[in-house]
N, C-alpha and C positions, 0 to 999 in steps of 0.2 A: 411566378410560374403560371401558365395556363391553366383556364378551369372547364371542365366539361360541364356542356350545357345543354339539355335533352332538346332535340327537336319538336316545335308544335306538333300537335296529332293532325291537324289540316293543311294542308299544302298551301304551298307558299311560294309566291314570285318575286325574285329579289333582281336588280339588275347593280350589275356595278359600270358605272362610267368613270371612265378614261380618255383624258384632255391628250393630244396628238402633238407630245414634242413640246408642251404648252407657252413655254419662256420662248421661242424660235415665234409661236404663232402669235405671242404680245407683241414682238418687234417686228414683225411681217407684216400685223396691221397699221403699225404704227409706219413703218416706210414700206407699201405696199409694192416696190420694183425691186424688194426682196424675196416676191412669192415665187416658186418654182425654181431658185437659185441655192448651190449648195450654202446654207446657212449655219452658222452654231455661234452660241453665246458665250462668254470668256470671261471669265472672274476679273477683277479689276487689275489684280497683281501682272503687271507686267512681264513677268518672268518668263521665257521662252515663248512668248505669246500668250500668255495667260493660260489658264487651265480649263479646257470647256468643262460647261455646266449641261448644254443643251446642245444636242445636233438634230438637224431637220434630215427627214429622209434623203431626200436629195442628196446627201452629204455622204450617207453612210451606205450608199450604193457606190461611194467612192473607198469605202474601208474605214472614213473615219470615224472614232468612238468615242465615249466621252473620257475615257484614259488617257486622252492625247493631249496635248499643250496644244495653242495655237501656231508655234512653229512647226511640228511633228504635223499639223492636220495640214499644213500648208504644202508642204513635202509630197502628203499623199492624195490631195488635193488641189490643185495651185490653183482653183476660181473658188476656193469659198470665201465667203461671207463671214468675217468676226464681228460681230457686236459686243461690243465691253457692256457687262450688268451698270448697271446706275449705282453711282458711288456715293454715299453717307458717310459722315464721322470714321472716315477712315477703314470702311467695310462696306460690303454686298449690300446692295438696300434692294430689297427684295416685295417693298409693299404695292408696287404698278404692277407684279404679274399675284401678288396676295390679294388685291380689289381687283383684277380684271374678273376671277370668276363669278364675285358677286354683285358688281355694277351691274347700274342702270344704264339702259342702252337705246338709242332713238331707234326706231323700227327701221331699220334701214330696208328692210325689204320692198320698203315703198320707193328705192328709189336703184336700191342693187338689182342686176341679173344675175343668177345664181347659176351655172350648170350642174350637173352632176359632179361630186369630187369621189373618186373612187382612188384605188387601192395602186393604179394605174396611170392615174389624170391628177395629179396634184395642180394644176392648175384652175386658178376660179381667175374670171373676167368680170371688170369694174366698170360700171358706169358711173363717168362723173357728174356730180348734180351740185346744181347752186342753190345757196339760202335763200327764200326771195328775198327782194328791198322789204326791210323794216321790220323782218321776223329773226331776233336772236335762235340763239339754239337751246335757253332757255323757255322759251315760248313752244317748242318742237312738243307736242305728245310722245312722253315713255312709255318704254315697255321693259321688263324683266331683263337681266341679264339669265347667264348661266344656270347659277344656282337656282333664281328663282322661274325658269323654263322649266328644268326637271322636277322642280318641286307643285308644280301644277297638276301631276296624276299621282302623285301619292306621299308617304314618309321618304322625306330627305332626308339624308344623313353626309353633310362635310364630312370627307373625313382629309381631306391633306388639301393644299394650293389648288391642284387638277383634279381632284378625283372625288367619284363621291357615290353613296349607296344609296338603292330604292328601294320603299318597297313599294308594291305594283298590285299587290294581291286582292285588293278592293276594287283598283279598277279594271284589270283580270276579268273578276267573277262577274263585274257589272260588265263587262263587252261580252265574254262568254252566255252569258243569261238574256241576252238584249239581240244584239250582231254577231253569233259567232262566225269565225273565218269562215268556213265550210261555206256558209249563208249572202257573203260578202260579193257582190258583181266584182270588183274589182280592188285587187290588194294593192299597196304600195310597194312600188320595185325595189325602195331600199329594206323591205322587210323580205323580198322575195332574192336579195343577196348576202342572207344570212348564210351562217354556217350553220349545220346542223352537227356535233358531235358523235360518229359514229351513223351516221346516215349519207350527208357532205361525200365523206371521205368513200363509202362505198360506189358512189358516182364517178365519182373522180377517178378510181380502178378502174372502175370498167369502161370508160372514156378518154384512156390514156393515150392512145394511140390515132383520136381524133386531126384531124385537118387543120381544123377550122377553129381558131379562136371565137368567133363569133359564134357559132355554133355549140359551142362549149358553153359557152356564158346563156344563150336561152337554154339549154338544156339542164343546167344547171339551178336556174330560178326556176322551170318547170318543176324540178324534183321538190323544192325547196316549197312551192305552191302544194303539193301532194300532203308532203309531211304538213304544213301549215294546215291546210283543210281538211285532216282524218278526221271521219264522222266514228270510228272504229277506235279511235283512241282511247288511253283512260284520261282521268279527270286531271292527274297531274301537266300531261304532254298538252292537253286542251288548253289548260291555264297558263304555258308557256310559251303556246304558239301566240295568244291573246296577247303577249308582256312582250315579244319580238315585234309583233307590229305597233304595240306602246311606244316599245324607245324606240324602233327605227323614225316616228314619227316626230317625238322627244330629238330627236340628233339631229335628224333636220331643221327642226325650227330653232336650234340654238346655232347651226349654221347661218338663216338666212338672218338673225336678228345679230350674232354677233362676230361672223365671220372666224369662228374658228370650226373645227372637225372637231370629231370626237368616236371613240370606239367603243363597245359595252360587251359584255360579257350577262347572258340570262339563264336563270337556274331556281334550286330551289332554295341556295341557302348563300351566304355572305361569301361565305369558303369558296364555292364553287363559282359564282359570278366571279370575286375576283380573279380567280387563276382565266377564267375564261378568257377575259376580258381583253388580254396582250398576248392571246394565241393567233390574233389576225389584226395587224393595223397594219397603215393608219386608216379610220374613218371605214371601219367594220362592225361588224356582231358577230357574237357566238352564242350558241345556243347549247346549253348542257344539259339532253334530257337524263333521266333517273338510270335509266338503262345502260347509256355509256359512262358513268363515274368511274365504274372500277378500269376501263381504258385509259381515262385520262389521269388515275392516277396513279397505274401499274409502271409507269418511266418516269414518272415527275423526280426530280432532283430529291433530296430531301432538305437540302441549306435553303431550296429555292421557296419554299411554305415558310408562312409568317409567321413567326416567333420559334422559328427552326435553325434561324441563319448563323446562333451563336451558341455559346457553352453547351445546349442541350442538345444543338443539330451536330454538333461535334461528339457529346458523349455516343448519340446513337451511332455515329458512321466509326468509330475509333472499340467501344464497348458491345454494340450485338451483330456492327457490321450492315446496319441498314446504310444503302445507297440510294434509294428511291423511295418513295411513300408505297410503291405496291408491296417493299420487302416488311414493311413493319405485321403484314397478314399473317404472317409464321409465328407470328406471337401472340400470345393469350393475354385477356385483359388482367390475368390475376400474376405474369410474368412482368409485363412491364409496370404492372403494379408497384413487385418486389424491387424494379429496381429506381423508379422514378417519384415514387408514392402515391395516394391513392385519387387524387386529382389528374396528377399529371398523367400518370399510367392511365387513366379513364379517357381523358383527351386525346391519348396517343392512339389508342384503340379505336377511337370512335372516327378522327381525321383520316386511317387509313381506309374507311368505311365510308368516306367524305359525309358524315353527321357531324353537323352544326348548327346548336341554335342557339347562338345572337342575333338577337333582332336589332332591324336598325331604328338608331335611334332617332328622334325626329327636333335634327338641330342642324341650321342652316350658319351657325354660328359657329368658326372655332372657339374648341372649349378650353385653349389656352394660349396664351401670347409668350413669344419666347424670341430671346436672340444672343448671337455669339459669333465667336470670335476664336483662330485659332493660329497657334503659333508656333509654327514647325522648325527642327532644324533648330539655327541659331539665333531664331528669332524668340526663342522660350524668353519669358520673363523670370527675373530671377530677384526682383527687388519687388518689394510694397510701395513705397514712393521714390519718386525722380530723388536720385544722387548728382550729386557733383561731378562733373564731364560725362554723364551719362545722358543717352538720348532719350526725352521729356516722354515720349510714348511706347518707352520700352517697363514698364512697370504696371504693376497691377492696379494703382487706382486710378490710372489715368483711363485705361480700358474697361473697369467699373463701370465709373462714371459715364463713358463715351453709352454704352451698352444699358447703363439705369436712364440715361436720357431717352434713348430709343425707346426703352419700355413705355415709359413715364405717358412720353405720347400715348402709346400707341395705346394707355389700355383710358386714357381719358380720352383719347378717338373712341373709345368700343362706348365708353359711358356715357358722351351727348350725342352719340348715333345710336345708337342699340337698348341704352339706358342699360347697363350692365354692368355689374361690380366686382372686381375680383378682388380673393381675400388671402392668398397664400403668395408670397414670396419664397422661390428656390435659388441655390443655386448650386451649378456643376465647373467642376473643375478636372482636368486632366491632369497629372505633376509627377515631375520623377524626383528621385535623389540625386545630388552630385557622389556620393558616394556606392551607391549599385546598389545598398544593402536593402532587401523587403523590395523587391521589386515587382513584388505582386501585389504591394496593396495599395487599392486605388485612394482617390482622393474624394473624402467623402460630401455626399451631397448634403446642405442643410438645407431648412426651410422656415419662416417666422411667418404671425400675418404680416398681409403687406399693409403699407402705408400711401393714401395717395400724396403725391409733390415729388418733384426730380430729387429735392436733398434729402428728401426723408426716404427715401428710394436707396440714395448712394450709401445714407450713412447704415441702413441695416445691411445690403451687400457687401459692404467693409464690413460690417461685425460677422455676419454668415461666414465670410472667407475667413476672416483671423481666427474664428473657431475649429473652421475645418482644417487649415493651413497645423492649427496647435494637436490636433488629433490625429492627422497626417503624419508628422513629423516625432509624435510620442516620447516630447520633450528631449528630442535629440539635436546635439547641435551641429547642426551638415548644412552643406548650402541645399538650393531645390530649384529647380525651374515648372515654369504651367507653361503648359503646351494650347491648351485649349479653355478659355473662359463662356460659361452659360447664364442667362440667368431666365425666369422665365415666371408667368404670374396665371397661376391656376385660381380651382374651383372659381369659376365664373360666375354669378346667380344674377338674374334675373332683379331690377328693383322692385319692389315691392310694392302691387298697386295702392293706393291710396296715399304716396307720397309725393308731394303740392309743389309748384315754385315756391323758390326761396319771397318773392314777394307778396305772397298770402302772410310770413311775418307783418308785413306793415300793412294798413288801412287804406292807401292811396293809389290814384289811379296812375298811370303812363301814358302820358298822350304820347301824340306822333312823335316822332325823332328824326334827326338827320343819319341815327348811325346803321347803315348801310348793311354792315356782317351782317348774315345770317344768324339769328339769336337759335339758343337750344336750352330746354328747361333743364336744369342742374339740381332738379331738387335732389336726386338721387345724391349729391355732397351731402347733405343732412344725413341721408342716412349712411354712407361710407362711413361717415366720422364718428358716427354711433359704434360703428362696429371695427375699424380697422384702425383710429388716430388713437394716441394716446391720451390728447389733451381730446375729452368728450364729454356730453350731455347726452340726459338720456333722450332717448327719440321720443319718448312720452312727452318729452313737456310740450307746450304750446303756450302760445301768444302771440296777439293783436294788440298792436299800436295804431296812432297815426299820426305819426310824426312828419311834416312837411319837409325838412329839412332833408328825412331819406328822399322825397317823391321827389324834391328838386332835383338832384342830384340823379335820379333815376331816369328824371328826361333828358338831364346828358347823353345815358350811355343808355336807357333802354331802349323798348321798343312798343309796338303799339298792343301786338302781342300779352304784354307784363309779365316777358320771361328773360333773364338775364343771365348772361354764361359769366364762368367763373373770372373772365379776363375785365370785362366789362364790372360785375360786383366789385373787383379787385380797385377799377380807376375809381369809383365814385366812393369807395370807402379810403382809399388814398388820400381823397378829396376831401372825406368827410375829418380825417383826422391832421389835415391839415390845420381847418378852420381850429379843433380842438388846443393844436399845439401852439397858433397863435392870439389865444385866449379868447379866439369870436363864439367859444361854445364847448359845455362840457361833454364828457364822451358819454354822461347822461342822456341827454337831449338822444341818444340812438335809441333809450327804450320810452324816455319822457321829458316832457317840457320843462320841468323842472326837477331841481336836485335836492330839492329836501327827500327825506325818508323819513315814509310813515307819513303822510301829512293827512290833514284834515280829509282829505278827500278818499285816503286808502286807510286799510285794515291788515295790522300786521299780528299775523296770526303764526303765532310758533316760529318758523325758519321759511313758512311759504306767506309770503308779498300777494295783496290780493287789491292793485289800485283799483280805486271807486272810478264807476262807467260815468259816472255823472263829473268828472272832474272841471275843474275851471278850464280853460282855455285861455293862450298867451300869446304874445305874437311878438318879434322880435325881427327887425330891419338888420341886414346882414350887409357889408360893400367892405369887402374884403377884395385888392387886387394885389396879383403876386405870383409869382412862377404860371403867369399864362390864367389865371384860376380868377373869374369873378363871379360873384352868386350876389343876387339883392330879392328882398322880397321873400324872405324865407318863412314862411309859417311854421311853428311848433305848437302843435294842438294834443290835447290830452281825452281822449271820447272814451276807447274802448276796455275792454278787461282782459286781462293777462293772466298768467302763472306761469312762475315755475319754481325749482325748488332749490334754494341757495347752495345748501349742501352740494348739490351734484354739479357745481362750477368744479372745475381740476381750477385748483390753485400756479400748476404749471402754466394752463394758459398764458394768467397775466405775465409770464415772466416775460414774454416773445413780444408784448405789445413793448411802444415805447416807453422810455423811462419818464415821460412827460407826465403821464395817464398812468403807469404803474399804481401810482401812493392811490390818487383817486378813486381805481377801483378798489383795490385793497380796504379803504375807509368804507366805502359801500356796502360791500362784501360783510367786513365785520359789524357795520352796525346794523344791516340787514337778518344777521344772524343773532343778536343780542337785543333786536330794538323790545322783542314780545317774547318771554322765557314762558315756555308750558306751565299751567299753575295746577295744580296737587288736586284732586277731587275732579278735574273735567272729565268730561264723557267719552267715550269711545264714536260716538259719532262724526267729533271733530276731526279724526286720521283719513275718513271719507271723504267728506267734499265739503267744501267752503260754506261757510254762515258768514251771512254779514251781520254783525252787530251795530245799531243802532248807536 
């Protein structure tokens, strides 16, 4: 349920921006003699023309909505433009219009003419430009996409694909205190075509009956110059005018660098920018000062405010008879108290008053990754696995799995791009009974930490479903169908600074390489595995080797860098237990040159291994050829000092390595544990930190 949240005592500029039709303006730049034509995007399902997702203005000057199929739009249409979504694993793949608002983008302004794009002109004109001889587009100086244009004058806030919150009120008060309007030789015309809420509108009456379009439009931006320049204003209306000519300036420059529009809505609070925001597009502003709220919220819908559009926005229009947000004014905060309790009645009170204060928060990031899948009709699934004569992707784990894969990417994209970890696995399901009965109760959501890897992925959203499928069904035995599969990987955090590449484990260097990828530090695996894999060590331990045999191996796959992705780690440990499994080398030799334990050279103190920094050093000729793989020259050297702590191996680990190595480590392990038993009378100093004994 919503919570009321007391507005700051300082005024505050908040803008909400609004991407223009956004999915239409991905494929419009991508086949640019689609701009100015009716367009709209279509689900993949071929069904009556697919389902649109997305229509361009152009389109809907013809009647069509996004409620229509692509047949139906064609009907009321017959020049649009369908574009089929890009199709993944048998669904919507929806991540070229999920990275278009936060890519990096070549300053195209250096090379586009931009004209004005108004309300009116949906047409922009291209100039074509060539690459010169011998400069890639690699080579090109970046600049910002989307996200990161608007996040240049103050707190960003993602909040969906297209749309996203400011706040503005710092650099507000810094143009306010510096250049106020009033002071300004000359404003920008796209801030002088804003709307003004309740000021706009009065122009606009008394210039009804004008001639002259043209004449309309200066007279219009003059009014618009007045209200912008009040030296008479108060301090709120001053701070807004400042944040209109902010994002009009913001809206532009995300035009000329990424060729899309965009619309905003400015006010003082989250509430109020958003509704503004799609009272004028495409590729406009609203302005809501303090003065007209209670107008624009005296006819507003009441399903049409957010977090109004279900159960709640239903009790009120069915139980007190609210239709609009102006009607909820008839009621006292201590009435709707009585009936919604004392949050929600406090919130209910305060929205009709348009007070809100959420701030935005300052995250350029979505703060969860999610995808799904749905299955209407007679397409419900009604099995857990493929049956016999039944078809292979009509069941629930195949569509799991298709949908754990997606994630799997997409949130190990978020972690060697973003270095960001997620730690909760959900997931949602839709399901009825074949027999009617309980038809109201839904199918419940579960959630575990997540795990990262695609199988470790699929097998806990198989255990999520089967528990929820068993509490769903409340041990009864009826058939069931899911209409719709979720899954989706929150609480997101941040890795933690001062965790290393994985090659700070080992002592050796990385020279050059031939391999090409793009390398990404992955230390952040370290610490995932601390906190989300089952099989784990703690993050505390540490150790230096320097075993040659990893460094060889690393100038395969690394890079000069000395930073290795987890694909690359994956080939040269492949590699390394190859050698192991055809006896050129123990899987020892991964932390030291040799496989005694305990030797002369180290100190086995309790259950923590503490080898000597001064140890001998060995060297061992390797010409091993076979499945493609030869290595010669291999050094195994012993220099540095290590720890960690036997105990905190998971015994599960070894089960997953091969059964070659299984016994081996096993031996290790126990006589690592047994070599130095605690003796009766030592001191409590020794639980602190290592003594070497003589």
């Amino acid at each position: 349920m919503p919570i009321a949240r007391p507005e700051p005592q300082n005024a505050r500029v908040i803008a909400h921006v609004d991407m223009d039709c956004f999915y239409v303006q991905v494929e419009q730049r991508k086949q640019p003699e689609l701009r100015g034509l009716p367009t709209a995007v279509v689900q993949y399902n071929s069904w009556k023309g697919g389902g649109l997702i997305a229509v361009s203005y152009e389109a809907r000057k013809y009647g069509v909505k996004r409620s229509m199929r692509g047949d139906e739009a064609k009907n009321v249409c017959p020049t649009i433009q369908l574009v089929q979504v890009p199709v993944s694993r048998g669904k919507a793949d929806l991540n070229v219009y999920r990275d278009a608002g936060s890519e990096r983008v070549f300053p195209l302004s250096s090379y586009l003419d931009f004209p004005r794009v108004g309300p009116d002109n949906l047409q922009v004109t291209y100039l074509h430009f060539q690459i010169e001889e011998g400069l890639t587009w690699a080579a090109k100086p970046t600049l910002p996409g989307v996200i990161f244009i608007l996040a240049t004058k103050g707190r960003c806030e993602r909040a969906s694909i297209d749309e996203v919150y400011l706040d503005l009120t710092d650099a507000a008060e810094q143009m306010l205190s510096e250049t106020p309007p009033e002071k300004l030789e000359a404003i920008d015309e796209e801030a002088l075509r804003s709307h003004v809420l309740g000021f706009s509108e009065d122009f606009e009456v008394a210039n009804c009956c004008s001639s002259s379009s043209v004449e309309d439009s200066r007279g219009q931006e003059e009014h618009v110059r007045q209200w912008l320049c009040r030296s008479d204003a108060d301090h709120q209306d001053k701070l807004l005018a400042c944040g209109a000519i902010i994002v009009a300036q913001l809206r532009m420059e995300v035009l000329k660098e990424t060729m899309f529009t965009c619309s905003a809505g400015i006010s003082h609070n989250k509430m109020l920018a958003k509704l503004a925001s799609g009272m004028h597009k495409p590729a406009q502003q609203t302005i809501v000062p303090s003065s007209s709220v209670k107008e624009l919220l005296a006819s507003f819908p009441i399903k049409k405010m957010k977090q109004l559009g279900g159960k709640l926005g239903t009790s009120l229009q069915c139980d007190l008879g609210v239709s609009t947000v102006g009607d909820l004014l008839r009621f006292t905060e201590e009435k709707l108290q009585e009936h919604y309790g004392i949050r929600t009645g406090t919130w209910l009170w305060n929205i009709a008053r348009g007070i809100n204060g959420d701030e935005v928060q300052g995250r350029l990031l979505p703060k969860s990754h999610g995808c799904g899948k749905t299955f209407p009709g007679p397409q419900a699934l009604r099995t857990i696995t493929s049956v016999r004569f039944a078809t292979l992707n009509f069941n629930v784990e195949h569509w799991l799995n298709e949908l754990c894969e997606e994630l799997s990417e997409r949130i190990q994209h978020d972690l060697e791009k973003n270095r960001r970890v997620a730690h909760t696995l959900t997931l949602h399901a839709r399901a009825f009974k074949v027999d009617g009965l309980h038809t109201n109760k839904k199918f419940p959501s579960k959630s575990c930490p997540l795990r990262y890897g695609t199988a470790k992925i699929q097998e806990d959203a198989r255990k999520l479903f089967d528990f929820g499928l068993r509490e769903y069904l409340s041990l009864q035995n009826t058939g069931w169908g899911v209409t719709s599969i979720a899954i989706s990987a929150s609480k997101i955090l941040a890795v933690p600074s001062g965790t290393s590449s994985i090659l700070k484990f080992f002592n050796g260097s990385c020279p050059s390489s031939t391999f090409s990828k793009e390398l990404t530090d992955v230390s952040a695996e370290d610490h995932l595995s601390k906190e989300t894999a089952d099989a784990s060590v703690e993050d505390s331990l540490s150790f230096s080797t320097s075993a040659s045999v990893v460094s060889s191996l690393v100038r395969e796959h690394g890079a000069n860098s000395g930073i290795l992705t987890l694909e690359s780690f994956s080939m040269w440990m492949q590699e390394f237990l190859q050698l192991v499994l055809h006896g050129k080398h123990s899987i020892m030799d991964f932390f030291r040159g040799s496989n005694s334990f305990c030797s002369s050279s180290q100190v086995c103190d309790g259950n923590e291994i503490y080898p000597g920094a001064n140890g001998t050093e060995s060297e061992k000729q390797l010409n091993y050829k076979g499945d493609g793989y030869q290595s010669s020259h291999i050094d195994i050297q012993q220099s540095a000092t290590w720890r960690f702590n036997v105990d905190d191996v998971d015994a599960s680990v070894v089960d997953e390595l091969p059964p070659e190595i299984q016994q081996e480590i096993r031996e290790w392990l126990h006589s690592s544990k047994h070599a130095n038993t605690v003796k009766r009378g030592s001191t409590i100093d020794r639980y602190f930190s290592p003594v070497k004994r003589s």
